[in-house]
C-alpha positions as CSV (number, residue, x, y, z in Angstrom):
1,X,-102.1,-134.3,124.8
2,X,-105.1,-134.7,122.3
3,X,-103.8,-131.3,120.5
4,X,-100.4,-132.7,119.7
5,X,-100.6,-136.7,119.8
6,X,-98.2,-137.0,122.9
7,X,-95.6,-135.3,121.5
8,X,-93.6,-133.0,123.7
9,X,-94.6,-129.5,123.3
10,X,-92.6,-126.8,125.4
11,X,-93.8,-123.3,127.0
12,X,-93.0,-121.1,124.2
13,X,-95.5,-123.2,121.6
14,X,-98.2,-123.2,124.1
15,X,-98.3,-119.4,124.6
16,X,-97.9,-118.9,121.0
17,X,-101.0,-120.7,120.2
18,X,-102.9,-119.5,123.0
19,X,-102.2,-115.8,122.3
20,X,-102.7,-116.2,118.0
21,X,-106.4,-118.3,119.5
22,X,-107.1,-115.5,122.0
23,X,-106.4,-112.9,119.0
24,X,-108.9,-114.6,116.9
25,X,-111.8,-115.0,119.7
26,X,-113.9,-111.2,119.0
27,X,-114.3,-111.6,123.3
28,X,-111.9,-112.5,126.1
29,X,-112.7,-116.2,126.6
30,X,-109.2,-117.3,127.8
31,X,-107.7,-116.6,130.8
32,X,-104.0,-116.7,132.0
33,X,-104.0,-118.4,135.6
34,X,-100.9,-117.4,137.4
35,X,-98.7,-120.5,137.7
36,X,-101.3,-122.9,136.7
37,X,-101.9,-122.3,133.1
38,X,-105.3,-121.8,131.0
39,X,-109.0,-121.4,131.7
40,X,-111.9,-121.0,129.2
41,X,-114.7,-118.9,130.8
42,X,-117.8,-119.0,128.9
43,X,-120.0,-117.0,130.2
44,X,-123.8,-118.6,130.1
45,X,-126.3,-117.0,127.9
C-alpha cells in the first residue's frame, strides 16, 4: 500500500515489478512463496 498510495494494483503489475527488481538485484534476494506472495531473504553477513 505504501508503493502505490492505495491505489488498486492487480497480479500482473506486481509480478512485473518484482521480476524487472529481481533482474536488477546481482543475487537472489526475492523469493516467490507458493500462494502467499513475496519474501526478501537477506542473508546476514
Amino acid at each position: 500500500e505504501y508503493i502505490w498510495d492505495d491505489e488498486y494494483v492487480d497480479n500482473a503489475t506486481i509480478r512485473a515489478e518484482v521480476s524487472r527488481l529481481k533482474k536488477s538485484l546481482k543475487e537472489d534476494f526475492i523469493q516467490n512463496i507458493r500462494a502467499l506472495g513475496y519474501m526478501i531473504d537477506i542473508p546476514r553477513l
